[in-house]
C-alpha positions as CSV (number, residue, x, y, z in Angstrom):
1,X,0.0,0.0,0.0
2,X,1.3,3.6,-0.8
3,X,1.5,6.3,0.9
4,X,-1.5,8.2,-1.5
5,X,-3.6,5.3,-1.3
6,X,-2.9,5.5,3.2
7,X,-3.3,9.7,3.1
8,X,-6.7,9.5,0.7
9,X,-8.1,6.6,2.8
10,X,-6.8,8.6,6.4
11,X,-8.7,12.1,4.6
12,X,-12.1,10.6,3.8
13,X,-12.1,8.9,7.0
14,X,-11.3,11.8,8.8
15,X,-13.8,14.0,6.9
16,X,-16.7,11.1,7.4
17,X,-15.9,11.6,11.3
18,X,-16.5,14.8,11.5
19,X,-19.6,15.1,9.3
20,X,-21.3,12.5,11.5
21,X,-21.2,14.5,14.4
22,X,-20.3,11.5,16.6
23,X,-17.5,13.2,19.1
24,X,-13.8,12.1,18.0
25,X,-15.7,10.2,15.0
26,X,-15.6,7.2,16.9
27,X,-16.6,3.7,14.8
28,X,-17.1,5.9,11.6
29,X,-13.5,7.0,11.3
30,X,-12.6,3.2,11.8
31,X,-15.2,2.2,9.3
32,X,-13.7,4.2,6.6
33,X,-10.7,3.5,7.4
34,X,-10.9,-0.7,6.9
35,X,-13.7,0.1,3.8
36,X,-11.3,2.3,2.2
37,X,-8.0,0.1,2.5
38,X,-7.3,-2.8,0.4
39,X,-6.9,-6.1,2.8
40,X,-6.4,-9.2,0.8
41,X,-6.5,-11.7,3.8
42,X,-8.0,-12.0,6.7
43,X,-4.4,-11.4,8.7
44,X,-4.0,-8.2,6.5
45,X,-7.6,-7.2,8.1
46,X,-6.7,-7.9,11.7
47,X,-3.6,-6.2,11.3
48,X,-5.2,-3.2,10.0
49,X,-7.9,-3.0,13.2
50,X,-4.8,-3.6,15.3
51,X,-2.9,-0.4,13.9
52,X,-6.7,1.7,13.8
53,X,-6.6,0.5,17.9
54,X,-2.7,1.6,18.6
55,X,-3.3,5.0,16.4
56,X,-6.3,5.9,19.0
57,X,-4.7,5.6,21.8
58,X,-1.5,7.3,20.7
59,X,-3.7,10.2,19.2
60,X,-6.2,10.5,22.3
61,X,-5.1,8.2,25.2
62,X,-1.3,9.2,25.0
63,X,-1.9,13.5,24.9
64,X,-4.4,12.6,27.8
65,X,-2.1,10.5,30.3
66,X,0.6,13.9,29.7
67,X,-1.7,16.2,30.3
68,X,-3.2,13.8,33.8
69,X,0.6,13.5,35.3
70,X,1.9,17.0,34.6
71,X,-1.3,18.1,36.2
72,X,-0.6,16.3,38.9
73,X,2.8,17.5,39.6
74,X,1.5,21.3,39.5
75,X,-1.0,20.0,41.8
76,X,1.6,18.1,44.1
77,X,4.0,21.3,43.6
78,X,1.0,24.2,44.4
79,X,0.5,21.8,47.7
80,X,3.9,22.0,49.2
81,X,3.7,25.8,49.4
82,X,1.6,26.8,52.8
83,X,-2.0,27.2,52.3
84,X,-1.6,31.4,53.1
85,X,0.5,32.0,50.0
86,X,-2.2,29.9,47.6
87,X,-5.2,32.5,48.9
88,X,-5.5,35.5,46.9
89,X,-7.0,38.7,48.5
90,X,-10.4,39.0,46.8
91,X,-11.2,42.1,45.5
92,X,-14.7,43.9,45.7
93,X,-16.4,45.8,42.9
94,X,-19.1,48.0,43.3
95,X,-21.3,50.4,41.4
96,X,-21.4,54.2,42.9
97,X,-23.1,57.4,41.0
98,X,-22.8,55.1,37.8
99,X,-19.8,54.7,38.2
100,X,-17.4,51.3,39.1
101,X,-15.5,51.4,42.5
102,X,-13.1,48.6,43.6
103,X,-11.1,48.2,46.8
104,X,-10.0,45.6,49.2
């Protein structure tokens, strides 16, 4: 298989996704995807769902681990500082002669 034939088949898949309105395109991206490749066998097939699998959860599942540990550490981070320094004075606005006051 080329790489045309892989980037056409990867384009209407994606573009059948995202006209379905179904969030991330789930099962209609996938569809497309193993319609629009050529499998001869049925080991070409399987291989085919078993790359489909690994390039969702590098695409969505990877990002999303990331983005859950370096959160954590900013969280684990923000908590070793006392709990004064993480309160911010609040600040009140109000409305006088039309006008907008603030202080503290």
């Amino acid at each position: 298989m080329g790489y045309a034939t892989l980037l056409r088949a990867y384009l209407v898949a994606q573009t059948a996704g995202v006209a379905s309105h179904i969030p991330g395109g789930y099962g209609v991206f996938e569809l497309a995807m193993v319609a629009l490749l050529p499998a001869s066998t049925p080991s070409a097939r399987v291989a085919l769902v078993a790359a489909l699998l690994l390039f969702r959860v590098v695409y969505y599942l990877l990002p999303l681990l990331t983005a859950g540990v370096l959160a954590a550490v900013v969280e684990l981070r923000a908590g070793r500082r006392s709990p004064a320094s993480a309160i911010q004075p609040a600040v009140r606005v109000g409305f006088v002669d039309g006008g907008v006051a603030s202080g503290r």
